[in-house]
Every structure is written in structure tokens, then in C-alpha cells.
C-alpha positions as CSV (number, residue, x, y, z in Angstrom):
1,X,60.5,44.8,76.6
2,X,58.0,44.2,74.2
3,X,57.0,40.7,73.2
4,X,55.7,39.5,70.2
5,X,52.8,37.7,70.6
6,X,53.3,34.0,69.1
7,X,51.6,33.8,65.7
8,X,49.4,30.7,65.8
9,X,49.5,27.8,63.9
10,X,48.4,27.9,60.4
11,X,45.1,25.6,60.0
12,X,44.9,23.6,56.9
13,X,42.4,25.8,55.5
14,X,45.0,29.0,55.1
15,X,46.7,26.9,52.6
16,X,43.8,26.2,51.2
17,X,43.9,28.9,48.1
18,X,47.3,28.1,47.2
19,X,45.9,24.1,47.1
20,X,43.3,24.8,44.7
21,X,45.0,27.4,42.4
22,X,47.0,24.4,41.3
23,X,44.3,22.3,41.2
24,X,42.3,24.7,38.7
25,X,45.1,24.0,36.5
26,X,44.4,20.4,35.6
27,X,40.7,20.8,36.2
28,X,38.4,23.8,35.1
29,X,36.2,23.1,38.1
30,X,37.0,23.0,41.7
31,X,37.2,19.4,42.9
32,X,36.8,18.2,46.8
33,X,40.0,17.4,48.7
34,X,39.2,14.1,50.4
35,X,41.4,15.6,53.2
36,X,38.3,18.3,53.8
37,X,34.8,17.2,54.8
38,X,32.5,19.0,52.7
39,X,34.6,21.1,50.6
40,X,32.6,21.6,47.3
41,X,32.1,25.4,47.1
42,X,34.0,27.8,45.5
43,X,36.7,28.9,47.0
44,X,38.8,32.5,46.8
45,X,41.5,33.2,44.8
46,X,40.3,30.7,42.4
47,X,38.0,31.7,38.6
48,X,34.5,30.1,39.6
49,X,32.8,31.6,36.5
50,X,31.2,28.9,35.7
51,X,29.3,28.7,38.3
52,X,27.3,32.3,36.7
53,X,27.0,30.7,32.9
54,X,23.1,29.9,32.4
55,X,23.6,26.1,31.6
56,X,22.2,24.9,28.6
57,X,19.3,22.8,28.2
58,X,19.5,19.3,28.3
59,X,18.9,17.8,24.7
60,X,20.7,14.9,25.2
61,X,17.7,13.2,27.6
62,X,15.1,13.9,24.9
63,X,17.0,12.6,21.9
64,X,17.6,9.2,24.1
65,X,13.8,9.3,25.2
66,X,13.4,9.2,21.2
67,X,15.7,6.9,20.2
68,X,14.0,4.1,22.6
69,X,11.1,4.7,21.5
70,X,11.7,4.2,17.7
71,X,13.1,0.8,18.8
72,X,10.7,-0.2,20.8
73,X,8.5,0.5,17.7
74,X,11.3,-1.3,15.6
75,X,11.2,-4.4,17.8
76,X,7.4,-4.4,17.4
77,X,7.7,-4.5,13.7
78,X,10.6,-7.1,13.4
79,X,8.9,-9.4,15.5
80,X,5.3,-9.2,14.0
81,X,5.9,-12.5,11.7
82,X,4.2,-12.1,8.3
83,X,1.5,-14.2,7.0
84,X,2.9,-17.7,6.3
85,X,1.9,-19.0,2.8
86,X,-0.5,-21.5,4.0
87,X,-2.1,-18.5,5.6
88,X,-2.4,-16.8,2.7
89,X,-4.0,-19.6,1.0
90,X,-6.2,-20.1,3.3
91,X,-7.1,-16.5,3.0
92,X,-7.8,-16.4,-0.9
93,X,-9.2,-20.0,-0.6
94,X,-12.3,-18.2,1.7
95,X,-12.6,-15.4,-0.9
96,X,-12.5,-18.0,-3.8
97,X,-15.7,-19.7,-2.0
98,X,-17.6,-16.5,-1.2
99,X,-17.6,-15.8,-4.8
100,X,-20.2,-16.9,-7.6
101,X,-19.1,-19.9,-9.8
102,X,-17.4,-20.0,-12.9
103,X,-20.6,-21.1,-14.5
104,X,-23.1,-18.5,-12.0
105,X,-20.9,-15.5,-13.6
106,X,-20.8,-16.4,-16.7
107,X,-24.4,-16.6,-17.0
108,X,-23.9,-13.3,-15.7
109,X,-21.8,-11.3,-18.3
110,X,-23.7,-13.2,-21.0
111,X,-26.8,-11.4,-20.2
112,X,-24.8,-7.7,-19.9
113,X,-23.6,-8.2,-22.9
114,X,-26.7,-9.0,-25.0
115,X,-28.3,-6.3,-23.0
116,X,-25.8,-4.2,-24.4
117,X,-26.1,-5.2,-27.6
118,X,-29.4,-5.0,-27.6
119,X,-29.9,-1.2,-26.6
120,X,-27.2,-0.3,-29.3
121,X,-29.3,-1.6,-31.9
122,X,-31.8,-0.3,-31.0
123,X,-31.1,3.5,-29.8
124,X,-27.7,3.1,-32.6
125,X,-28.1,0.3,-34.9
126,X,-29.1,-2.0,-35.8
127,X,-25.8,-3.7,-36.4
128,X,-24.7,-7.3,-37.5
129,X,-23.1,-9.0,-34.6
130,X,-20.8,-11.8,-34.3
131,X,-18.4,-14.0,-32.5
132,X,-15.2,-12.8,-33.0
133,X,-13.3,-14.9,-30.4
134,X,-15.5,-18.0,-28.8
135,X,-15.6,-18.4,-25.2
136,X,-12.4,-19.6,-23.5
137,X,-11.3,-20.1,-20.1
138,X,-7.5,-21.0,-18.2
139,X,-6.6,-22.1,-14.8
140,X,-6.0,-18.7,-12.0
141,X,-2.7,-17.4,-11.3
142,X,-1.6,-15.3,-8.7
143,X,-3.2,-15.6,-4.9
144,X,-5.7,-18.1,-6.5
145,X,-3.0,-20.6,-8.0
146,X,-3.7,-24.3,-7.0
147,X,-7.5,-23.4,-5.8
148,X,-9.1,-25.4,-8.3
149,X,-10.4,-22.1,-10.0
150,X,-10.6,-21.3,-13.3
151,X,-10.6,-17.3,-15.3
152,X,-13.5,-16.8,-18.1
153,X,-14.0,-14.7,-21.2
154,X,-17.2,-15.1,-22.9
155,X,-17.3,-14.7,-26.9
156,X,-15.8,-11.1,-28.1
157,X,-18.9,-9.4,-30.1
158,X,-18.4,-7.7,-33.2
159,X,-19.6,-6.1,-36.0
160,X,-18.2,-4.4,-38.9
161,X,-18.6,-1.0,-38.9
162,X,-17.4,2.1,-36.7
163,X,-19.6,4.1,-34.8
164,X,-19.3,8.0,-35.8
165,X,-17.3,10.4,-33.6
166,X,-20.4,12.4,-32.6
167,X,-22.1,8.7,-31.8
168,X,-19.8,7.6,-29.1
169,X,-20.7,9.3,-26.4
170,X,-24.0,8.0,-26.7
171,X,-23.0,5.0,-27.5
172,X,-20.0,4.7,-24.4
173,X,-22.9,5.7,-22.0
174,X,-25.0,3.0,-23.0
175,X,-22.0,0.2,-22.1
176,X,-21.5,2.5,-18.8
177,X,-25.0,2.7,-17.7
178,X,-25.6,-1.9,-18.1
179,X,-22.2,-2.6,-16.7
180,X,-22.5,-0.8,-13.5
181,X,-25.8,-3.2,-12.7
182,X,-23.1,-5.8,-12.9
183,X,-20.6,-4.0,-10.6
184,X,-18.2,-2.6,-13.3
185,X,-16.9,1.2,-13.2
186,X,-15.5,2.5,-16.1
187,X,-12.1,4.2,-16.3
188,X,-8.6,3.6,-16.8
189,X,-6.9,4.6,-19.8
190,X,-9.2,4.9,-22.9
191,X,-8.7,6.2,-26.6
192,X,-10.8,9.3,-28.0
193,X,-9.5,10.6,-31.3
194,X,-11.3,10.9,-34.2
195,X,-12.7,7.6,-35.9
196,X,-11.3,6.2,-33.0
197,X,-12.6,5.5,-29.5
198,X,-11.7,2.7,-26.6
199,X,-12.9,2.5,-23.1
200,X,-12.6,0.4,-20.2
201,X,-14.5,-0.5,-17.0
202,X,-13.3,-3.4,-14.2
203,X,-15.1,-4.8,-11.1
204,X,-12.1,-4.7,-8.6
205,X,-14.4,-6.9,-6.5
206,X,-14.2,-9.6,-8.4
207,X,-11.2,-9.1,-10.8
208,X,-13.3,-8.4,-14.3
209,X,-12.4,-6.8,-16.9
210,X,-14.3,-5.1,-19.9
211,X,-13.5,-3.2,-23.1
212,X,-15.1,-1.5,-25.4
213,X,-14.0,0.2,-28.9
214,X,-14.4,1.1,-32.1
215,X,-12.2,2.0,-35.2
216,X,-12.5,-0.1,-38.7
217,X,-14.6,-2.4,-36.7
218,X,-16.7,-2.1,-33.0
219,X,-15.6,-5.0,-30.7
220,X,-17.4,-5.8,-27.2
221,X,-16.0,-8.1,-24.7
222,X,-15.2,-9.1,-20.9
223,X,-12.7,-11.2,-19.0
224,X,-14.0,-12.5,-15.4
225,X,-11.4,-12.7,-12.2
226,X,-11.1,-16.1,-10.4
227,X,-14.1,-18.0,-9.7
228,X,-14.2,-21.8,-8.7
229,X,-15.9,-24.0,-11.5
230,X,-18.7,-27.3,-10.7
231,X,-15.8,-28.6,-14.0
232,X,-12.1,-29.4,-14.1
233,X,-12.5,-28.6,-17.6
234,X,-15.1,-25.8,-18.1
235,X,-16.7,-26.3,-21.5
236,X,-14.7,-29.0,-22.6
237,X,-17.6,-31.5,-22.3
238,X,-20.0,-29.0,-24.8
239,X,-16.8,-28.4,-27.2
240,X,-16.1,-32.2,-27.7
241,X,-19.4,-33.2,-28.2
242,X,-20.0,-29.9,-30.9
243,X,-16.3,-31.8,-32.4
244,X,-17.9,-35.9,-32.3
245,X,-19.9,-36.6,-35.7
């Protein structure tokens, strides 16, 4: 009689396939069976094709690598407090000081302008000057508000006449040439048409101004920046005592 030998016991591991087949439904990826030590390969029977797809490179680290680093810079910025307005007084107060007086620049620009005048009449002229606007001054604005300094513009010469068209440029290099010495550059936005001619220079220094032009008549004249003054009232003592009898 033939026997049949016993077929042995099925381990756990035959019925592993049929396990993970149903597994692979719910999950795309095989997943360990706490009931097996060390199950994490693939196993057969089940699509494992993920395991041969290149993976693709990780972008995600470097974006987060960059977005920390803007904030830190973000922080940085945010908690760099600005100048406080005392600060900033304190600030143009210093460069209000390092400058020349009211009185030291105006002495200045007095002398530039009769230098100017006087190499116009002679290389151009000569020409009949006069005031056009006296001297005048007013209290600073801006950065230099509350200093105790005071703005300047010396008399605005004049004479009655135009300088001719093919003049100018002689005459526009000559009020180039003397400012500079003084710390003026000319530019900005200027006039040259025919019988007709402006031009500018400033001292960004010091906050000056000058223009020159001519049309029906030629006008010369210069406004200073900030400067602190030995007076309250610059000129006020010379204009009332021209005023008593």
C-alpha cells in the first residue's frame, strides 16, 4: 500500500502572497506586517514597480532652506529700529555746526557774485547793474527745523538788457568757471532758445542754489542752504537803523 506522505504544515510565510495582494489594494507600496520581523522587501505576486522609477530630486529641502533664510533676513530688517527723531536731530544739528555761518557764507557768495559781474563787464559789457531784490533771509525747514538756523539770498543783480544768442555761451562759461571756486556745479534743467537762455548750478554740499538768465533783462542771483547765524534776526539790526531818521 502506498502511503501518502503527510503534507506539512503551511508556515505563515506561504500565505504570505495572498496577505499582501490585498494589502496592495489600499496601499501602492508594500507595508511591514507587525506579525513578521523584518518584512520590508518586496514580495512576489505583488507590482513592486516603484521600486525601478528614478525618484525625483528633492526640491522641496532647497525651497525650505530658502524660505528660512529670507526670514531670517526679514527678522533682521524688522527688528533694526529706525533712527528716533532726537537722533536725527542730533544728526543735522552736527552738520549744522560743521558748516560756515550765516554771516561767513554770505560774505562768500557776495564776493562770487561781484567777481562775476565783474569779468562780464569786462570780457561782455560793461553793463548797468542793480539790486533787483535786496538781501533777505527766513528760518530753515526740513532736517534743520528748530536749529536756530537761518536760509540767505543775497541781492538779485540785474541789468537791463539781453545778452545775444551767440554771447551766451561765453557769457554761461564765465558764471560756470567763478562758481565752481565756490563749490557750485552747473546743471539741471536750463532754457536755450533764441533770445532766451537760463542756467542753473547748486552746491549739494551745502544746499545752494544759483541761477542765471537772460531774456528782456539779465538777472544774477543765489540762495544759500542752512547755516547757523551769530543773529536771531540776521540783518534786522542794519535794516532798522537804515529805517530810524
Amino acid at each position: 500500500m502506498t502511503t501518502t506522505p503527510e503534507r506539512p504544515p503551511t508556515a505563515p510565510a506561504a500565505r504570505l502572497p495572498r496577505l499582501f495582494r490585498s494589502a496592495t489594494a489600499r496601499w501602492p507600496r508594500p507595508v511591514a506586517s507587525p506579525d513578521v520581523d523584518g518584512l520590508t522587501a518586496p514580495v512576489a505576486g505583488i507590482d513592486t514597480a516603484w521600486h525601478r522609477q528614478p525618484r525625483r530630486p528633492h526640491r522641496r529641502g532647497g525651497a525650505v532652506v530658502l524660505l528660512a533664510v529670507l526670514t531670517v533676513f526679514l527678522c533682521v530688517a524688522c527688528s533694526t529700529p529706525e533712527p528716533s527723531p532726537q537722533e536725527k536731530t542730533m544728526d543735522a544739528g552736527a552738520e549744522l555746526a560743521a558748516r560756515p555761518t550765516l554771516e561767513e557764507i554770505t560774505a562768500s557768495y557776495d564776493q562770487m557774485l561781484q567777481r562775476i559781474r565783474d569779468r562780464l563787464d569786462t570780457e561782455l559789457g560793461p553793463f548797468t547793474w542793480y539790486e533787483a531784490d535786496p538781501r533777505s533771509w527766513s528760518n530753515c525747514g526740513g532736517e534743520f527745523t528748530n536749529l536756530g538756523g537761518h536760509t540767505t539770498s543775497p541781492p538779485l543783480w540785474a541789468f537791463e538788457d539781453n545778452i545775444p544768442d551767440d554771447k551766451w555761451p561765453h557769457a554761461q562759461r564765465i558764471v560756470a568757471d567763478i562758481t565752481a571756486e565756490y563749490g557750485f556745479a552747473t546743471g539741471g534743467l536750463g532754457i536755450n532758445t533764441s533770445g532766451r537762455h537760463l542756467t542753473h548750478g547748486f552746491d549739494t554740499t551745502l544746499g545752494a542754489h544759483y541761477r542765471f538768465g537772460t531774456h528782456v533783462a539779465t538777472t544774477l542771483g543765489v540762495s544759500s542752504g542752512c547755516h547757523r547765524s551769530t543773529s536771531p534776526t540776521p540783518w534786522a539790526t542794519t535794516t532798522q537803523a537804515s529805517e530810524s531818521p
